[in-house]
C-alpha positions in Angstrom: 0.0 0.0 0.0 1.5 3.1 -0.8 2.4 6.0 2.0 1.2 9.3 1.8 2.3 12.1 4.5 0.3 15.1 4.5 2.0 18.1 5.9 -0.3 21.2 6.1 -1.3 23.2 9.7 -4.9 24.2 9.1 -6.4 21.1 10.0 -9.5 21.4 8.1 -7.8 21.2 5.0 -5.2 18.7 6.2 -8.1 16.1 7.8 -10.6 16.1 4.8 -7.7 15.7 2.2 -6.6 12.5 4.7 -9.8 11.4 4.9 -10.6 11.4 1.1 -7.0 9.6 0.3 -7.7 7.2 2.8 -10.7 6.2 1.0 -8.6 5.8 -2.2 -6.9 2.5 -0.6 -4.0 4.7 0.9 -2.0 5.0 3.8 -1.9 8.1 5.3 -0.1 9.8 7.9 -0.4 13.9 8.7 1.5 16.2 10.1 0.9 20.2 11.0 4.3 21.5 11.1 7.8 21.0 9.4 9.7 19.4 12.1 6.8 17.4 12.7 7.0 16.1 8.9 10.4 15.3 9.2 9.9 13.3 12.0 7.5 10.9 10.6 9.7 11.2 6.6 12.3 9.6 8.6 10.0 7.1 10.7 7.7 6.3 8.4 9.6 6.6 5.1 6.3 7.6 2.6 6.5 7.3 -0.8 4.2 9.9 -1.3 4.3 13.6 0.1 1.2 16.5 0.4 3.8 19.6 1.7 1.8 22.8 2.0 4.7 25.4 1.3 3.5 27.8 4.4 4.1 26.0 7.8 4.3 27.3 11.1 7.9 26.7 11.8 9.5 26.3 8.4 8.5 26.9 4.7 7.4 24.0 2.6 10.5 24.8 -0.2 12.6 24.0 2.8 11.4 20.9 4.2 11.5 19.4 0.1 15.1 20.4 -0.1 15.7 18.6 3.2 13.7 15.9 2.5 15.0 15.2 -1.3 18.6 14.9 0.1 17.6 11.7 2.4 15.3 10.2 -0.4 16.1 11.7 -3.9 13.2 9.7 -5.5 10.0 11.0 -3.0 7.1 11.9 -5.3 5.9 15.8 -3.5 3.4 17.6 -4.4 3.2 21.6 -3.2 0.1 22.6 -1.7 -0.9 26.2 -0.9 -3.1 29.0 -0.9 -1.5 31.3 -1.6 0.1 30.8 -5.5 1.4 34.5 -5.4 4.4 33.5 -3.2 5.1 29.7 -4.8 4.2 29.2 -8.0 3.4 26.3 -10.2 6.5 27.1 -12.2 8.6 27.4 -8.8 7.2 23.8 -8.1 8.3 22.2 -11.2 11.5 24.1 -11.1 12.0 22.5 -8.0 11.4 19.1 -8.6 8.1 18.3 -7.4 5.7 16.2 -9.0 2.9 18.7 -9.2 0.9 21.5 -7.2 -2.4 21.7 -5.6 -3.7 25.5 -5.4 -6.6 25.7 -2.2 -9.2 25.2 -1.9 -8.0 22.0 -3.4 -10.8 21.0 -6.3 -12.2 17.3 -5.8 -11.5 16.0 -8.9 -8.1 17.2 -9.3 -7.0 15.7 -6.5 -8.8 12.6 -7.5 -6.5 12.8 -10.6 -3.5 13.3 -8.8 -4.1 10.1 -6.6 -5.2 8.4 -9.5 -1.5 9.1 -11.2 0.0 7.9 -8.0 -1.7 4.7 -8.3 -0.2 4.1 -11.9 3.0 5.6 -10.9 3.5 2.7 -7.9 0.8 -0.4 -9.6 -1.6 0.0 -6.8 
């Protein structure tokens, strides 16, 4: 079953986007801050990572750098609401996989999960 952390700190947005992928046949972990992703990257090792780019602690950008230095091949995808400060194009110059713009539409996240599943066979 494939892994996916979702780092974001309103928890609104974080626990309806874990619930919906949960009901996609995946396992999901959450976390609200940067440090707190981190921990559970290293812990849990997902394959799969959710990283809003505004966190409490540290910005999103940061924790992908981090992250993509312990496990080049993680599959992120920016989320944020506010596209003014990290575009699409700064996401894909970066690396990630895509970028989710809040509120997050439905059925585009249903297409990202469903790329996921193609991407790992599940």
């Amino acid at each position: 079953m494939v892994k996916i952390l979702i780092v974001d700190d309103e928890v609104f947005a974080r626990d309806a986007m874990a619930k919906i992928i949960a009901r996609k046949g995946f396992e999901v972990l959450v976390a609200s801050t940067g440090e707190e992703c981190i921990k559970l990257f290293k812990n849990e090792n997902p394959q799969v990572l959710f990283l809003d780019i505004i966190l409490p602690d540290l910005d999103g950008d940061h924790v992908y750098t981090y992250l993509k230095e312990i496990k080049k091949d993680i599959v992120v995808y920016f989320i944020t609401g506010s596209g003014f400060v990290f575009t699409k194009e700064n996401a894909m110059k970066a690396g990630a996989s895509g970028y989710l713009q809040k509120p997050i539409e439905i059925q585009e996240l249903f297409k990202v999960l469903d790329d996921i599943k193609k991407k790992f066979g599940d």
